[in-house]
C-alpha positions as CSV (number, residue, x, y, z in Angstrom):
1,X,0.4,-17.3,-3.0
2,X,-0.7,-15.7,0.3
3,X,-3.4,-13.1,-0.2
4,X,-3.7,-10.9,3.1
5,X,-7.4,-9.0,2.8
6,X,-7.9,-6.3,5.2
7,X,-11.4,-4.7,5.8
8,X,-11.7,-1.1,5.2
9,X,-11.4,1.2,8.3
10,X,-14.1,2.1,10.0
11,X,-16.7,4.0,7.7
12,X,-17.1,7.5,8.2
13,X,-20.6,8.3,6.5
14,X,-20.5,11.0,4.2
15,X,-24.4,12.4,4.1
16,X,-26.0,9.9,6.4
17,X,-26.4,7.0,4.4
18,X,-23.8,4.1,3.3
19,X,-22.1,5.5,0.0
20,X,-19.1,5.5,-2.1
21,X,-17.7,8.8,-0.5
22,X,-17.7,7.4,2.7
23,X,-14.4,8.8,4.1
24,X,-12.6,6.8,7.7
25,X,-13.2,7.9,10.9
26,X,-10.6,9.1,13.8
27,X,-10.9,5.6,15.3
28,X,-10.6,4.2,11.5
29,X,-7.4,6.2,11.0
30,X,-6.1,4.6,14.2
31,X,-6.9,0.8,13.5
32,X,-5.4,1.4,9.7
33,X,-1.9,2.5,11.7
34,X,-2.0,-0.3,14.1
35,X,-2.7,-2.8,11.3
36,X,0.1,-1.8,9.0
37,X,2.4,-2.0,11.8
38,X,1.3,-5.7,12.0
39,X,1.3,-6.1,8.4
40,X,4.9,-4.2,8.1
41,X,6.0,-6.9,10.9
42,X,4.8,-9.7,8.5
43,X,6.8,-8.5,5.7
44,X,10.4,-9.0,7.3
45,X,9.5,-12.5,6.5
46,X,7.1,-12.4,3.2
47,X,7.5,-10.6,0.1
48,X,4.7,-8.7,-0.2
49,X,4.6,-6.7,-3.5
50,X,1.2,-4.7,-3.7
51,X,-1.7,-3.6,-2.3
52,X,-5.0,-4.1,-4.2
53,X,-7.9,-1.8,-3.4
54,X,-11.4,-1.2,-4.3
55,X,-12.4,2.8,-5.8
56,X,-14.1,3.9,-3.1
57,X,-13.0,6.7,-0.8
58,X,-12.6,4.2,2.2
59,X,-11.0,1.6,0.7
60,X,-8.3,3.9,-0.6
61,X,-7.8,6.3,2.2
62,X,-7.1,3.1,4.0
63,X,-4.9,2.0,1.8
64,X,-2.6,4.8,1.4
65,X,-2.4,4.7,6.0
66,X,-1.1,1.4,5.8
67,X,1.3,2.0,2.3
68,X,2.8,4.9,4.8
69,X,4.6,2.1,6.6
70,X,5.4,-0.1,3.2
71,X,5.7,1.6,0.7
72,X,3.9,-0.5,-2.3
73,X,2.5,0.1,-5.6
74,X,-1.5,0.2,-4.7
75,X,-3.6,-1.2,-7.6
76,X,-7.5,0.0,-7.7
77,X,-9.6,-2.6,-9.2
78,X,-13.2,-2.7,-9.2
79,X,-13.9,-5.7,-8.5
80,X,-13.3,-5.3,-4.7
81,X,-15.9,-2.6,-4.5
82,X,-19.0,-3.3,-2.1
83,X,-22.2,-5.8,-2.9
84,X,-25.1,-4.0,-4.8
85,X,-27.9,-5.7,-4.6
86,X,-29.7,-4.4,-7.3
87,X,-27.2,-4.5,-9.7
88,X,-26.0,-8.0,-8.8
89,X,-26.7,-11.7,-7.1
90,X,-25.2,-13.1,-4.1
91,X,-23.4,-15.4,-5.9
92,X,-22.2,-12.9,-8.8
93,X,-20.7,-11.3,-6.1
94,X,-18.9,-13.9,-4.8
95,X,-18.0,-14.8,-8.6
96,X,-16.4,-11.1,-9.4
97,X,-14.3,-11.7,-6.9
98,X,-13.5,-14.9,-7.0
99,X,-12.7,-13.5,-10.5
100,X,-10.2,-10.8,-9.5
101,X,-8.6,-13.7,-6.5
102,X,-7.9,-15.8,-9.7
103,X,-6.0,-12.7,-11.8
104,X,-3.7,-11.7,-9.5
105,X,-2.9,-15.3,-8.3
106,X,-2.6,-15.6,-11.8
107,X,-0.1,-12.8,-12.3
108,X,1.8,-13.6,-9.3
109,X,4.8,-16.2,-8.4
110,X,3.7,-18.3,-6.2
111,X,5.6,-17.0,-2.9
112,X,4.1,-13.9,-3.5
113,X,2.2,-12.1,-0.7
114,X,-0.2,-8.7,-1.9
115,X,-2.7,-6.8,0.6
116,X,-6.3,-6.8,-0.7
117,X,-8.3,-3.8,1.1
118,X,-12.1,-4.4,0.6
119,X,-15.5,-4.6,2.2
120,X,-16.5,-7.1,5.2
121,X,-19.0,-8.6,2.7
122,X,-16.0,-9.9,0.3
123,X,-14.3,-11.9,2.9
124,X,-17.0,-15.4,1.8
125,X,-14.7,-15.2,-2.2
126,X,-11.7,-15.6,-0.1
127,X,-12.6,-18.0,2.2
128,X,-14.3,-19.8,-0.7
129,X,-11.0,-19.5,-3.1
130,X,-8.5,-20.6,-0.2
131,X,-11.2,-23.7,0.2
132,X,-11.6,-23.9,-3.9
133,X,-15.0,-23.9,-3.3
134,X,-17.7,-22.4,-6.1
135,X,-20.1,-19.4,-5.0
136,X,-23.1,-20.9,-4.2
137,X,-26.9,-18.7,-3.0
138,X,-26.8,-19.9,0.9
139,X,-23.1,-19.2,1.7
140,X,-22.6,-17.1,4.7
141,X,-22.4,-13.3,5.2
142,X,-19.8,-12.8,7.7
143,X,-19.3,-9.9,9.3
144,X,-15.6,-8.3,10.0
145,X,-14.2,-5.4,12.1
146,X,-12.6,-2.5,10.7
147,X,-9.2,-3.2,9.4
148,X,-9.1,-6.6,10.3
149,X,-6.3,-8.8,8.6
150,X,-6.5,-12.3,7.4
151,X,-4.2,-14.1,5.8
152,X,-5.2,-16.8,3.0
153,X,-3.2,-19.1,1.1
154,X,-4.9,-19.5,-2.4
155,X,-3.2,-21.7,-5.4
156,X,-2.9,-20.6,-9.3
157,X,-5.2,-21.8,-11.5
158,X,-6.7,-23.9,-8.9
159,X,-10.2,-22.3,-8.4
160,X,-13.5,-23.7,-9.2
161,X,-15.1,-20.1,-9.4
């Protein structure tokens, strides 16, 4: 199954500090457009049947720009929201999603192709689930532009996480 995540637009801070109500900016609203063109390109020759998003503001306001060009069913599930330190480890981070990678891949046939909008910090679950590698404490936090899309191929039933 082909996962393609996509980081949320470009955060438009809602009272000066990072938070859940953070809306997009201009530019955000711009890079959203341009990446479901790409995206919409990419499904002449994949199915893709849904978009997955997180509950914040950003996440979905992005995800309704690029369902504008595809018209999906868009799925909100928690488990894509940001990393909270003080609620949760590195590495339970990387398991919750890691988690929600297994579900849908799960729940999916195995041509299958759905968008997963999310934060820059959740991109380490799906590099570790298209490696079937476990979370571990030292993996890498790797940044990623606004709206950037990546494509993974991840396996049913295959991850260690």
């Amino acid at each position: 199954m082909l996962f393609i995540y996509v980081h949320h637009a470009l955060r438009k801070r809602h009272n000066g500090s990072p938070s859940q109500e953070d809306g997009i900016e201009k530019l955000g609203v711009i890079d959203a457009k341009i990446t479901a063109k790409i995206i919409k390109q990419a499904a002449k020759k994949i199915k893709i049947s849904k978009i997955y998003c997180g509950s914040y503001i950003r996440y979905k306001k992005t995800a309704n720009i690029i369902n504008k060009q595809l018209n999906l069913p868009i799925i909100e599930d928690i488990r894509l929201n940001e990393f909270d330190k003080n609620i949760e480890s590195w590495v339970q981070l990387q398991q919750r999603v890691l988690n929600f990678i297994q579900d849908v891949a799960n729940s999916h046939d195995d041509n299958d192709c759905v968008i997963c909008i999310t934060s820059g910090v959740n991109i380490i679950s799906f590099i570790l689930a298209a490696m079937n590698k476990k979370p571990y404490k030292d993996a890498p936090f790797i940044g990623v532009p606004s709206c950037s899309p990546m494509a993974f191929e991840i396996k049913k039933n295959k991850l260690n996480g």
